[in-house]
C-alpha positions in Angstrom: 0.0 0.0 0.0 1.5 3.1 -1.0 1.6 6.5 0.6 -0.9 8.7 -0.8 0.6 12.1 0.6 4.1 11.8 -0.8 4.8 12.2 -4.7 8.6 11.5 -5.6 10.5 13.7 -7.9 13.4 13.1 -10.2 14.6 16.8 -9.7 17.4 15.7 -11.8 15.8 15.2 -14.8 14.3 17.6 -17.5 16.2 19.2 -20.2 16.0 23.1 -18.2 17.4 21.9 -15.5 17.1 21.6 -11.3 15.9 25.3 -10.7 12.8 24.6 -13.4 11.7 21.6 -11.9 11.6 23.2 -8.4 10.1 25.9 -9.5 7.2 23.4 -10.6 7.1 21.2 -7.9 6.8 24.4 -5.9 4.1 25.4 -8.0 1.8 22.2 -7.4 2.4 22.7 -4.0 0.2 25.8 -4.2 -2.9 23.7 -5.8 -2.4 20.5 -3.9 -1.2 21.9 -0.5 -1.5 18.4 1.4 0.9 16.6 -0.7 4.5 16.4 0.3 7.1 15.5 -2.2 10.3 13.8 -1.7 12.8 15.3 -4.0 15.8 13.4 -5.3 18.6 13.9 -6.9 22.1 16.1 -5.7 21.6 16.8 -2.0 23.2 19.9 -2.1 22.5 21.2 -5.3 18.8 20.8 -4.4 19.2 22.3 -0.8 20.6 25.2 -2.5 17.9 25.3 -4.8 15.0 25.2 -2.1 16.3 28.9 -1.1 14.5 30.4 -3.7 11.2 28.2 -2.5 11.0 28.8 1.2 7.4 27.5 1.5 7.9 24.3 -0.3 11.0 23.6 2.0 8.5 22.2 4.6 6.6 19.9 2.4 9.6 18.3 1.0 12.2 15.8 1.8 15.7 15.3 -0.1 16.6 12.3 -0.9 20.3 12.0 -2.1 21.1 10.3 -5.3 24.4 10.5 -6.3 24.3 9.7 -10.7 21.8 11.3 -12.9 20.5 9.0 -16.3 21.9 11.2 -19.5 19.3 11.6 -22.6 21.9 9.6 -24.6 21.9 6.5 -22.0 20.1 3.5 -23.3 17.9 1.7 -21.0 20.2 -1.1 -20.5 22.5 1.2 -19.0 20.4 3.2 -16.5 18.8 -0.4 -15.8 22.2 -1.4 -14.4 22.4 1.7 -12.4 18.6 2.4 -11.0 19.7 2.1 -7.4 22.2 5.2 -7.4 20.5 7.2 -10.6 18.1 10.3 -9.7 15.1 8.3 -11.5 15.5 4.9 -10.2 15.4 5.8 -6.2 12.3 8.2 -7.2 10.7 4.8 -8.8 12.1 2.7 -5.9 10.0 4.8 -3.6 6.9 3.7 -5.3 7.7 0.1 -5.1 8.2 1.1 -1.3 5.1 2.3 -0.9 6.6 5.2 0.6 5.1 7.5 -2.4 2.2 7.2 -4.4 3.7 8.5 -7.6 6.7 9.2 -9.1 7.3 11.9 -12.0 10.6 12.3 -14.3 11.2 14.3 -16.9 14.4 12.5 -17.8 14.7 9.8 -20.6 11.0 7.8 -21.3 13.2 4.4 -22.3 14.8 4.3 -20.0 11.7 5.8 -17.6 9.9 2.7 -18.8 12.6 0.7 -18.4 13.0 1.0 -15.1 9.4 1.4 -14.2 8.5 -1.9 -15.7 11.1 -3.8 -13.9 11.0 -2.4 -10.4 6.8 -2.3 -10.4 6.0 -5.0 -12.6 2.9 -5.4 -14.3 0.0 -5.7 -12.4 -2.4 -9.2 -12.9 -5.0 -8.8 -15.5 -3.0 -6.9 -18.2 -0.8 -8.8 -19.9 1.6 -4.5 -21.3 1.3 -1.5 -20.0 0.4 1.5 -21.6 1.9 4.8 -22.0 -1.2 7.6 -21.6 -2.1 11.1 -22.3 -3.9 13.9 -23.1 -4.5 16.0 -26.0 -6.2 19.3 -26.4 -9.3 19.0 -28.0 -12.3 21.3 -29.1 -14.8 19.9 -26.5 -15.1 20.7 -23.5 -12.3 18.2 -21.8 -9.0 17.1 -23.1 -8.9 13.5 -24.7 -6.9 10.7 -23.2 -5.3 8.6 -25.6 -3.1 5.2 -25.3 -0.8 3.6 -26.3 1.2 6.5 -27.5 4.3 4.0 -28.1 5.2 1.3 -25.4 3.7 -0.9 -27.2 4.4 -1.6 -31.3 2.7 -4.3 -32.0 -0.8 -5.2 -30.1 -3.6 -7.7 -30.6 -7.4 -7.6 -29.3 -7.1 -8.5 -25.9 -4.0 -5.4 -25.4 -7.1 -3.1 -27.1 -9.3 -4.2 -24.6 -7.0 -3.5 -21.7 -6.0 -0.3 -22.7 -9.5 0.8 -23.2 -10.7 -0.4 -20.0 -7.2 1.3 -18.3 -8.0 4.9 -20.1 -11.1 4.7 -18.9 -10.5 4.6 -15.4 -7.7 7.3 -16.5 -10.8 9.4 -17.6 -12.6 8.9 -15.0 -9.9 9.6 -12.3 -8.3 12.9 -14.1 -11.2 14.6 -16.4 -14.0 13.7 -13.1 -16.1 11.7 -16.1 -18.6 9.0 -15.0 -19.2 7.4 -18.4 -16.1 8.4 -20.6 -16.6 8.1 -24.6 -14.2 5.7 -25.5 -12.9 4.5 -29.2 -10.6 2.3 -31.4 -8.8 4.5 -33.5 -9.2 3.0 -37.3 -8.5 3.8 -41.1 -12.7 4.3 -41.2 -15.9 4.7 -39.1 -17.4 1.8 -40.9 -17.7 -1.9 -38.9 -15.4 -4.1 -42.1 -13.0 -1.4 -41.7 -9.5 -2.3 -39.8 -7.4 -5.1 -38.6 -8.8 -8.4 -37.3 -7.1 -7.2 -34.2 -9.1 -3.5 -33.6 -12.7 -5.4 -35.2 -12.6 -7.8 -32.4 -11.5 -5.5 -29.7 -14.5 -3.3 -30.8 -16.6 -6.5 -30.8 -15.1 -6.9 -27.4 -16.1 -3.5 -26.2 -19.5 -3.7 -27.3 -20.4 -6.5 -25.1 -19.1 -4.9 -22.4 -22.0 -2.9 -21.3 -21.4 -3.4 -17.4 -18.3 -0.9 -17.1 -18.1 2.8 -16.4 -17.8 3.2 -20.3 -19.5 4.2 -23.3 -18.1 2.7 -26.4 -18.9 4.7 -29.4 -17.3 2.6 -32.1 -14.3 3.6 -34.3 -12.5 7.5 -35.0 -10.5 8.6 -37.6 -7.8 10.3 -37.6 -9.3 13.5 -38.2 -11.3 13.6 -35.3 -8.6 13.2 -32.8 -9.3 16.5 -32.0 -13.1 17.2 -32.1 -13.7 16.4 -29.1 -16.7 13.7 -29.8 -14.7 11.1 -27.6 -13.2 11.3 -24.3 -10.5 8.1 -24.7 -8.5 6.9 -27.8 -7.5 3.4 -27.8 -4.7 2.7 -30.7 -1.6 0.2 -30.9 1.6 2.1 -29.9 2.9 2.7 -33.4 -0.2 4.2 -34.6 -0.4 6.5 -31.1 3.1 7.5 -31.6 2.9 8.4 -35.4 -0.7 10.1 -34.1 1.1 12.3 -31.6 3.7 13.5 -33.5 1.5 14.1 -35.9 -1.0 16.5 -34.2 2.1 18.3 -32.1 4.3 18.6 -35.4 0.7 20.5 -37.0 -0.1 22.7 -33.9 3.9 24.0 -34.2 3.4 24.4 -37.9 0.1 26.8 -37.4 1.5 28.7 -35.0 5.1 29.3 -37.2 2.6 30.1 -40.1 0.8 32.8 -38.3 3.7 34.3 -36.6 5.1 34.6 -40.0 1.6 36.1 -41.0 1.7 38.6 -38.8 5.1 39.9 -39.4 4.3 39.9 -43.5 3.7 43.4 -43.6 2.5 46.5 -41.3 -1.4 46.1 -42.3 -0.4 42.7 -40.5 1.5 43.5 -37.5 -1.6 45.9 -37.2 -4.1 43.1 -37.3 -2.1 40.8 -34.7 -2.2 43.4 -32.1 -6.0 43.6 -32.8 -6.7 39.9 -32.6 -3.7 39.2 -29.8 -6.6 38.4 -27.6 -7.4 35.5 -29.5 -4.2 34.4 -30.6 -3.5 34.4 -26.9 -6.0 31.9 -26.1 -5.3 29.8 -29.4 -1.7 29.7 -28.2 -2.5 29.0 -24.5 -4.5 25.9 -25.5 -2.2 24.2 -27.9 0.5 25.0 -25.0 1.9 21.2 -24.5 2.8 22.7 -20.9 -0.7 23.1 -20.2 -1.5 19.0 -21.0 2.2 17.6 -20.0 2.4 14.6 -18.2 1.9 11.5 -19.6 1.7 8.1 -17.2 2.4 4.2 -17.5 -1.0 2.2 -16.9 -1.3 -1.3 -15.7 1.7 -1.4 -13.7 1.3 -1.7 -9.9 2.2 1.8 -9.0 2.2 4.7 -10.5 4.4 6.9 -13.2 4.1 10.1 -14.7 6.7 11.3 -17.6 6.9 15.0 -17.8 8.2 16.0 -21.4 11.7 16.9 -20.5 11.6 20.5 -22.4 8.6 21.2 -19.9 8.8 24.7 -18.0 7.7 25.2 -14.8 3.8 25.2 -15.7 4.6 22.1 -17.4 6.5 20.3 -14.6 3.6 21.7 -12.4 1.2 20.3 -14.5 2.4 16.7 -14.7 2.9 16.6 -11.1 -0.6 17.8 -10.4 -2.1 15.0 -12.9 0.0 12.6 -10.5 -1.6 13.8 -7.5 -5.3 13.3 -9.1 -4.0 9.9 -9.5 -3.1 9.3 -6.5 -5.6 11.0 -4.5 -8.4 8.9 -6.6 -6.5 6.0 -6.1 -6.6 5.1 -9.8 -4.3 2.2 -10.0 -7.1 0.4 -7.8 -10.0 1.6 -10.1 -8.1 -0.5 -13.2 -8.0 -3.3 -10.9 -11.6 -3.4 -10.0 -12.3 -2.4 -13.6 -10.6 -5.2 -15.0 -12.0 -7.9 -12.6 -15.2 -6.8 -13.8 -14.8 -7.3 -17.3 -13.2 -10.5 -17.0 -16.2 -11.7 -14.2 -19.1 -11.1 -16.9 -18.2 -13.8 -19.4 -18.1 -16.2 -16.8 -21.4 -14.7 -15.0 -23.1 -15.4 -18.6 -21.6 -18.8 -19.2 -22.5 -19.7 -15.7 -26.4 -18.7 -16.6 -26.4 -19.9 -20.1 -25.5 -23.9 -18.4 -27.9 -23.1 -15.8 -30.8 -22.6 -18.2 
């Protein structure tokens, strides 16, 4: 049983650096003032760093880690030293139970390396999942998985993943019913693999969980907002992700050049700026950073490592949802669910 109260941080991690990710953890503190983090990485370095955050010196603990995993370091390598590295004693304090989460924004293979290894998978899912959320035009973000642990899947990965995001949904976007989805090549039922036709078949039948399966989405819609979970192989996920934060950097480049075209232009951004400030705001990856490893037996959140402090702040606050809704518990119960109604309806299909 872990410690709901404490979150553990790789401080060391992140591409900006120990004063960034500080400056975020210090940041949740202000929205989630009953958690209490316990900060790891350089002892001193970090105690030097707290100067600047007075207040969050009293909800924190440092705990020394003498090695940092690089960017460049395969997962082999920080495998071999997890019990010394910055992000291997943050995930060992999970598999403690002394925290209920741990969030990195160093290097995701070797994040999931790690992860998998010292938390294993929990029973009832056969991979884990790597989650998270995209802006959409609704009125909640969209949670979509597997965004690349995963290359290759078949039915029964589909149907876990769906049933995990769900309970993601549920936990983070406060959703009673989340819309969930196989992402396909068409809406139609013949369209797809074998693999994503019989998870849908799958999903249908399973009218008992907190879900509401609405069939298949295209690509297209990833952003619409008609769905609240999008369940996808991690090849597709990954190629999908990229996809949609390679566009929303390519809009915004094409209308800063707009603007600065002519002086009729520059003229016309400072009279929409209002707008473009909100445009910009909501394609802001800081403001959706965080993305978390389902179906292992604790929890894992990977910050993106150019994240600034609203990011890091961000991802550490979808932690503490997490954690505070206990979700790894909800995928538990979720899944024994699913799997008890085949054998409910065998049982009464022999009884009649």
């Amino acid at each position: 049983m872990s410690d709901s109260s404490w979150i553990a941080v790789d401080a060391m991690g992140g591409d900006k650096g120990l004063a960034v990710m500080l400056a975020g953890v210090a940041r949740a503190r202000h929205r989630f003032p009953d958690m209490r983090f316990y900060l790891v990485g350089d002892e001193q370095a970090i105690a030097d760093g707290l100067n600047a955050h007075p207040n969050l010196s009293a909800h924190a603990e440092i705990v020394h880690a003498p090695d940092v995993v690089g960017s460049s370091d395969k997962p082999s390598q920080a495998i071999r030293r997890a019990k010394t590295t910055s992000m291997g004693m943050a995930i060992d304090l999970v598999k403690q139970g002394r925290a209920g989460a741990a969030v990195s924004s160093g290097n995701t293979g070797a994040l999931m390396a790690m992860a998998k290894l010292a938390l294993r998978t929990m029973k009832g899912i056969d991979r884990p999942a790597l989650a998270a959320m995209l802006p959409t035009l609704g009125d909640n973000d969209v949670v979509m998985l597997d965004l690349g642990a995963n290359t290759d899947c078949d039915a029964r990965n589909l149907v876990q993943f769906a049933v995990m995001g769900a309970a993601y949904a549920r936990t983070t976007l406060d959703l009673a019913n989340p819309r969930v989805a196989l992402l396909n090549i068409g809406s139609e039922d013949q369209k797809g693999t074998d693999e994503v036709r019989d998870a849908a078949q799958a999903l249908k039948d399973a009218t008992h969980l907190p879900m509401a399966f609405t069939g298949f989405v295209e690509g297209d819609r990833l952003a619409r907002g008609d769905v609240d979970v999008i369940v996808c192989d991690g090849f597709s996920g990954n190629i999908a992700l990229k996809t949609a934060e390679g566009t929303a950097r390519f809009v915004a480049d094409l209308l800063k050049r707009a603007f600065r075209s002519s002086v009729r232009s520059k003229i016309g951004f400072l009279i929409s700026r209002p707008a473009t400030e909100l445009l910009r705001d909501h394609l802001d990856p800081n403001n959706h950073n965080g993305a978390v490893f389902l179906g292992l037996n604790g929890l894992v959140v990977k910050s993106h490592g150019g994240a600034n402090e609203l990011g890091v702040a961000t991802a550490i606050g979808n932690a503490a949802k997490m954690v505070k809704n206990d979700l790894t518990r909800r995928i538990i119960d979720d899944l024994r669910n699913f799997e008890a109604a085949p054998a409910a309806s065998a049982s009464a299909a022999d009884a009649a």
